[in-house]
N, C-alpha and C positions, 0 to 999 in steps of 0.2 A: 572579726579581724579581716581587712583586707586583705585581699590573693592579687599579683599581681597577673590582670588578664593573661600577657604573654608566655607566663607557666601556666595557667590553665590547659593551653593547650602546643599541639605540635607544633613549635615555628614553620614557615613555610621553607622546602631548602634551597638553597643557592643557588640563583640562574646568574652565569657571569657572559656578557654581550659585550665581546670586541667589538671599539664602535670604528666602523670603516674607513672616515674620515681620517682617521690616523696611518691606512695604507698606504699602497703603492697602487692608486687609483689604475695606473696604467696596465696593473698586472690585476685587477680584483678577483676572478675567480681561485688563481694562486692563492692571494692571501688572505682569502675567505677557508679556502680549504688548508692552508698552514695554522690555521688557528683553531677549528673544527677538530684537527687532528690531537691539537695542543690539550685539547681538553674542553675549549667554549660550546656551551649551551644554545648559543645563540648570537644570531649574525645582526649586530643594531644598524640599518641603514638611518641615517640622517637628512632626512627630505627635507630641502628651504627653496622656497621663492624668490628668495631676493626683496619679497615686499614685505610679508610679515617678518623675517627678519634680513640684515645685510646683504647676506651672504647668500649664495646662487650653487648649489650643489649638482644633482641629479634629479629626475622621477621616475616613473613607473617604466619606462622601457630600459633600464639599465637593473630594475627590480628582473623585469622578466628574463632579460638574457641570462641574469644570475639565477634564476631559480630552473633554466635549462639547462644548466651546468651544475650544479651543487642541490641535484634535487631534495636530498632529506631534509636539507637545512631548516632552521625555523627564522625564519625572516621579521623582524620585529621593524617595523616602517615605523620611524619617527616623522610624523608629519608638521613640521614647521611653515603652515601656510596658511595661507589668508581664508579660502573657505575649500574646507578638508571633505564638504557633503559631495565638494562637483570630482574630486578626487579616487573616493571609492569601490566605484564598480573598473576602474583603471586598475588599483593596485589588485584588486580578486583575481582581475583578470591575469595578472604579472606572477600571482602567485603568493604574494606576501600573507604573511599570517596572523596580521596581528597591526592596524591602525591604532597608534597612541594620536590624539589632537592633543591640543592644545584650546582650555578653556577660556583665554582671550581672543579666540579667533571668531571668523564670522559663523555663526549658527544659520540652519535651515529655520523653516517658517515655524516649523514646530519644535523650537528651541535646543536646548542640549540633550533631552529624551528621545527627540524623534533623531538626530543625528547619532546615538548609541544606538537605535533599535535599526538603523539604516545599515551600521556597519556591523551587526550580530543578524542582521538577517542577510548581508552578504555571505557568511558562512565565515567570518575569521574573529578572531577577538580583539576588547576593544581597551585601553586605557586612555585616560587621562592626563593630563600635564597643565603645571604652571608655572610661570615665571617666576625669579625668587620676589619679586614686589607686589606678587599676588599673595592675599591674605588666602589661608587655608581652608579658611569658612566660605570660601568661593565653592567648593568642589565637596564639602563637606555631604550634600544634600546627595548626589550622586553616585556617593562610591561604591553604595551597596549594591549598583549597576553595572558597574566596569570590571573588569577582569587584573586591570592594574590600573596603579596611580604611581607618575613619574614627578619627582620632585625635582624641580632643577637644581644644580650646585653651583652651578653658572649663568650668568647671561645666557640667554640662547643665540647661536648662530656663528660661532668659531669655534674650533678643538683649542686647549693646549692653553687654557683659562684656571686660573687661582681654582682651587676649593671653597667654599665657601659654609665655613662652620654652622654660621647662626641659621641657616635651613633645616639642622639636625631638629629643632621644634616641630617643625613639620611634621618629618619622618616618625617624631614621637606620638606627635596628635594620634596618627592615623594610624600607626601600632596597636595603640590603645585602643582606640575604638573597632578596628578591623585586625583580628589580632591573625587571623588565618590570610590575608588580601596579600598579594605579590605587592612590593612597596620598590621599585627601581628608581635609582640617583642618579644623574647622568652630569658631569663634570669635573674635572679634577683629580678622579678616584685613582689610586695608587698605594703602595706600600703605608706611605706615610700618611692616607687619609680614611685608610679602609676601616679602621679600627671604630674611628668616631663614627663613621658611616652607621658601620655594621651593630655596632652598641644601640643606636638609636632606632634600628628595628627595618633598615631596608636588608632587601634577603637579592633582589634584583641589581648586579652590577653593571652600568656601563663604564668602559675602561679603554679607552684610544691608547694613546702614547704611552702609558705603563706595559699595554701587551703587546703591541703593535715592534715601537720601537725598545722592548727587551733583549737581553741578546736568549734571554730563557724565556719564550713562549708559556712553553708547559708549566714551569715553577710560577712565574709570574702571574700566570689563571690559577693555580694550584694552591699558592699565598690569598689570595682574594677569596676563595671559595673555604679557607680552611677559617677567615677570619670571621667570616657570616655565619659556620657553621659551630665555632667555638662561644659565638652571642648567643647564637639561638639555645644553648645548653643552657648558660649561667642564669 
């Protein structure tokens, strides 16, 4: 008889990352620590270049003033940029905890192995991400390397973007196979999408404008975290 892996063992539990983009940029250490209070896990910063995707955000000095101000925080750096190796010893230095790339980006000489043993020997952890037009057998090879795999639910490189259902395949693949691995989604996610999210096995929420612009902080991380933790039962 078949067992299905994800009873086999413990789901992994719920990390919910207000993603910043959805603040009051001009006030961030405020709403960094309005949300921290709320109940989030974890502060998602949205790093882009402008080249690898549109849109032009922040980088590592706006990482560092925040981690002088909101020391405990766990700083999860999305990095949306062209080559994430010249990047590295910038954010260790700012303090982040945690470089997700991006596996369409440019790689060091020694491919996607030497750029995960680059940023785990910087001293912080590493995941992975791809686009939803990246096939998941891209990253398949890898996973058993990284600390997280981010599925995107949207385009990369705007907040405030549809959900995007048919990624839940994804989220499932690598359930299945990595049934213990943090699996984070990052677009769209909200009352009305957490559910499919959470069913197909990510335990990692990013969540902008559902927690951001709620007028309940704490219910609105509280709803997201109750709904990953009521999947990982059934």
């Amino acid at each position: 008889m078949t067992t299905n892996k994800r009873k086999q063992m413990s789901s992994p539990s719920a990390i919910i990352c207000p993603s910043v983009l959805a603040s009051d940029l001009s006030n961030l250490t405020a709403e960094c620590e309005r949300v921290i209070t709320a109940g989030a896990d974890w502060v998602h910063l949205d790093v882009m270049d402008g080249h690898f995707v549109p849109n032009l955000t922040f980088g590592h000095t706006v990482v560092e003033h925040l981690r002088k101000n909101i020391k405990d925080a766990y700083l999860d750096c999305h990095l949306m940029v062209t080559n994430p190796a010249q990047w590295i010893s910038e954010f260790k230095k700012a303090g982040g905890d945690n470089i997700t790339f991006h596996i369409e980006s440019e790689m060091p000489a020694g491919g996607v192995d030497e750029l995960i043993n680059m940023i785990k020997d910087a001293g912080m952890k590493v995941g992975v991400s791809l686009k939803p037009g990246t096939p998941i057998e891209t990253i398949l090879p890898i996973c058993d390397k990284v600390d997280l795999v981010l599925i995107m639910t949207v385009e990369p490189g705007f907040g405030g973007q549809k959900f995007m259902p048919d990624m839940m395949s994804k989220v499932k693949k690598i359930r299945e196979l990595y049934p213990s691995l943090n699996i984070q989604v990052d677009g769209g996610l909200g009352p009305a999408t957490i559910d499919t999210a959470a069913c197909a096995g990510a335990n990692v929420i990013v969540a902008g404008s559902s927690i951001y612009k709620s007028d309940d902080a704490e219910h609105a991380i509280a709803q997201l975290r109750s709904a990953v933790d009521n999947a990982g039962k059934a």
